[in-house]
C-alpha positions as CSV (number, residue, x, y, z in Angstrom):
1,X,-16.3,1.8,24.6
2,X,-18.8,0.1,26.7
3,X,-18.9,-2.6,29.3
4,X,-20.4,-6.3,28.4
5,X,-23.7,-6.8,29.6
6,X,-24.7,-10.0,30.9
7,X,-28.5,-10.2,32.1
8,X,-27.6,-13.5,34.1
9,X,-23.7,-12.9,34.6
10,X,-23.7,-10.9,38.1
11,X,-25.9,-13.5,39.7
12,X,-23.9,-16.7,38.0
13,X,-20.7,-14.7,38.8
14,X,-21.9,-14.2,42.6
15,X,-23.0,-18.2,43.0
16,X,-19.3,-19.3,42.0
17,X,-17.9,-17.1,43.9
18,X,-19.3,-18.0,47.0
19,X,-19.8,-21.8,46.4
20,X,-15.3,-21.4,45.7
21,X,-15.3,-19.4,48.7
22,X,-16.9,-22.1,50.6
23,X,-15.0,-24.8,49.4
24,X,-11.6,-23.3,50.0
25,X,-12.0,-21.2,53.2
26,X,-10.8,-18.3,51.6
27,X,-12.7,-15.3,50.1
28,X,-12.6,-14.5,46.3
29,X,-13.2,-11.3,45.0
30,X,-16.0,-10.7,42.9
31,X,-14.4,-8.2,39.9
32,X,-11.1,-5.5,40.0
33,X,-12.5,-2.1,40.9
34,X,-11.8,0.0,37.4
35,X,-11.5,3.8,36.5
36,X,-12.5,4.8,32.6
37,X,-12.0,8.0,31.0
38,X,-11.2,9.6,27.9
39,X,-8.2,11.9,27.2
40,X,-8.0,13.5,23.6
41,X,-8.2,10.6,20.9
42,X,-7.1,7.8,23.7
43,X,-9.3,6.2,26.2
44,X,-8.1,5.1,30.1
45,X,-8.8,1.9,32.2
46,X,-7.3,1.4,35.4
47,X,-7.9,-1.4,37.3
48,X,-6.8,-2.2,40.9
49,X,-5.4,-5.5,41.7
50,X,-3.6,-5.0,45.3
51,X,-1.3,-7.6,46.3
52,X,-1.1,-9.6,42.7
53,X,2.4,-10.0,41.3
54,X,2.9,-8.4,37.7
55,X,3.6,-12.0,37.0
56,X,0.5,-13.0,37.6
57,X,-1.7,-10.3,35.7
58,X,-2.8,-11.1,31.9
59,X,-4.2,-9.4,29.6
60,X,-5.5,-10.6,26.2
61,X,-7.7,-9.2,23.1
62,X,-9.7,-11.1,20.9
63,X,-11.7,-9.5,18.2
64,X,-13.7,-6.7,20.6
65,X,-13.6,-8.1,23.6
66,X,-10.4,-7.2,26.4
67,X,-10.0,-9.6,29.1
68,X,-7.6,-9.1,32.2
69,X,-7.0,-12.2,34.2
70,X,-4.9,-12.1,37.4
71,X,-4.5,-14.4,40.4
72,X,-3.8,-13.3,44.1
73,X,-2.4,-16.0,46.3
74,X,-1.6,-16.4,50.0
75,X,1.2,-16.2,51.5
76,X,0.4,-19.4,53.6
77,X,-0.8,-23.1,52.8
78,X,-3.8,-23.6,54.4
79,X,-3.6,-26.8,54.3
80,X,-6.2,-29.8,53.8
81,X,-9.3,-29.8,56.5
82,X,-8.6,-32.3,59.2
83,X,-11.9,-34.6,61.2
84,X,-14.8,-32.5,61.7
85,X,-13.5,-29.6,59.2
86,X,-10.9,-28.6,61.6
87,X,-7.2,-27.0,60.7
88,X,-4.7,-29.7,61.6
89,X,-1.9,-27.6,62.7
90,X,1.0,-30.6,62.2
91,X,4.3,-29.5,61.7
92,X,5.2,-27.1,58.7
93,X,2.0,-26.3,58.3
94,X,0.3,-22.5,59.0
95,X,-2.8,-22.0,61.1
96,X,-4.5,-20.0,59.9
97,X,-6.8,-17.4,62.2
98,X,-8.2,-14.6,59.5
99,X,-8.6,-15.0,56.3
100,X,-10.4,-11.9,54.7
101,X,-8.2,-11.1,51.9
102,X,-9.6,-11.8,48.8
103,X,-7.4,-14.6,47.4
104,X,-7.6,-16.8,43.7
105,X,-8.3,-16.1,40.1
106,X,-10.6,-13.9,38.9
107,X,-11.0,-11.4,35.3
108,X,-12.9,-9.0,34.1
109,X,-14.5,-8.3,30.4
110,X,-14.5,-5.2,28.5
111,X,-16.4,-5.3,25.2
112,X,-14.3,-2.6,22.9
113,X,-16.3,-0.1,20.4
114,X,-15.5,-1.0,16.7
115,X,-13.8,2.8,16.7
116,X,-10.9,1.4,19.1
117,X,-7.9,0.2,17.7
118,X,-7.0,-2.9,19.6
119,X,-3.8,-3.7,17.7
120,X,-2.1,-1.3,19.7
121,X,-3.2,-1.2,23.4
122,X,-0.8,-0.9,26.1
123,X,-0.1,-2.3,29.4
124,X,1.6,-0.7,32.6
125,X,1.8,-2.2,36.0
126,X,1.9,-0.1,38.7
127,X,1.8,-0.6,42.7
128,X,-0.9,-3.1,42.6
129,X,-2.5,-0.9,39.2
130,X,-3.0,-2.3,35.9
131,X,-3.1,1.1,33.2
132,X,-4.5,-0.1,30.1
133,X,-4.0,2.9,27.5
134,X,-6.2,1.9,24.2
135,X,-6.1,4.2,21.2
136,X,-9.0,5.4,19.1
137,X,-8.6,3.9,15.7
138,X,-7.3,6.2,12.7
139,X,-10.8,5.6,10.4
140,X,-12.7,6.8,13.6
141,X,-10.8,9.7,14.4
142,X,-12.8,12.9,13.4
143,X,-10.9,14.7,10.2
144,X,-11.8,17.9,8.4
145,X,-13.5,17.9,5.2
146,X,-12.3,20.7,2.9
147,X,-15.5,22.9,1.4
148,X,-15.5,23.7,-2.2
149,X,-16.7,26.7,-3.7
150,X,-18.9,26.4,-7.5
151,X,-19.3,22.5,-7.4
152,X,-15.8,21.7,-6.6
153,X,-15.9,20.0,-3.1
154,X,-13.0,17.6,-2.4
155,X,-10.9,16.6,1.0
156,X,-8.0,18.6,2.5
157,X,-5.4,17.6,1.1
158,X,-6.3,17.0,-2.4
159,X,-6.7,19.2,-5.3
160,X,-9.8,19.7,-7.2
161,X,-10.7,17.9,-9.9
162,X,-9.7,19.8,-13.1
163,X,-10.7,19.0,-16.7
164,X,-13.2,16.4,-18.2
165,X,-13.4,12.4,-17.4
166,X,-13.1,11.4,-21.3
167,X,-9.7,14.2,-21.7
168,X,-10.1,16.4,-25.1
169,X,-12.5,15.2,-27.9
């Protein structure tokens, strides 16, 4: 399994984030913090998405490429910018003081190996952790090859070949 690599990406990825930072007051976070590891014939991913409602988390695969897509929103309504760019605090409506949180959409990519069998990858949702468990495909799966002795080499499994192609003559 690898990652995608985008020469340009991390850059392009940085200038929207801070440019929709800027234009809604609140901070957007940049990508989900992930864990990858391998465990017998099944690889790992978790990623951490604190505060997002299960809801609100999706994951998708299309050919080779895994996307996870989830959107954190705040609890209060900030509310349009009054004169000057100043909160109007009318009634109903939050001031707010701190906004740090990262809040809004955001996804991250991972490109799959051709050996991963995406037909079957599965999806638990944990206290703000999204497990992703995503099998190694069957084909890619290392098998044992049966040695013959005298010519006859053949896979476990099945017998040698006995006889001749064309039967008696």
């Amino acid at each position: 399994m690898s990652m995608q690599f985008e020469p340009f990406g991390s850059s392009r990825r940085e200038l929207d984030r801070l440019s929709s930072q800027l234009l809604s007051g609140t901070r957007v976070p940049l990508t989900m913090p992930m864990d990858v590891w391998r465990e017998g014939e099944t690889y790992h991913v978790e990623l951490d998405l604190p505060g997002v409602d299960a809801d609100n988390v999706d994951v998708r695969v299309e050919r080779n490429t895994l996307t996870v897509s989830a959107q954190r929103r705040a609890e209060f309504d900030p509310g349009q910018p009054g004169p000057g760019g100043r909160q109007d605090s009318g009634p109903g409506q939050a001031q707010v003081v701190v906004a740090e949180r990262p809040q809004g959409s955001f996804s991250r990519q991972l490109v799959l190996g051709e050996g991963l069998d995406t037909d079957n990858v599965r999806a638990e949702y944990t206290n703000g952790v999204l497990h992703l468990i995503i099998p190694v495909a069957q084909a890619a799966q290392p098998r044992r090859i049966q040695v013959g002795q005298g010519g006859q080499v053949g896979q476990v499994g099945q017998p040698p070949a006995t006889g001749s192609a064309g039967g008696p003559g």
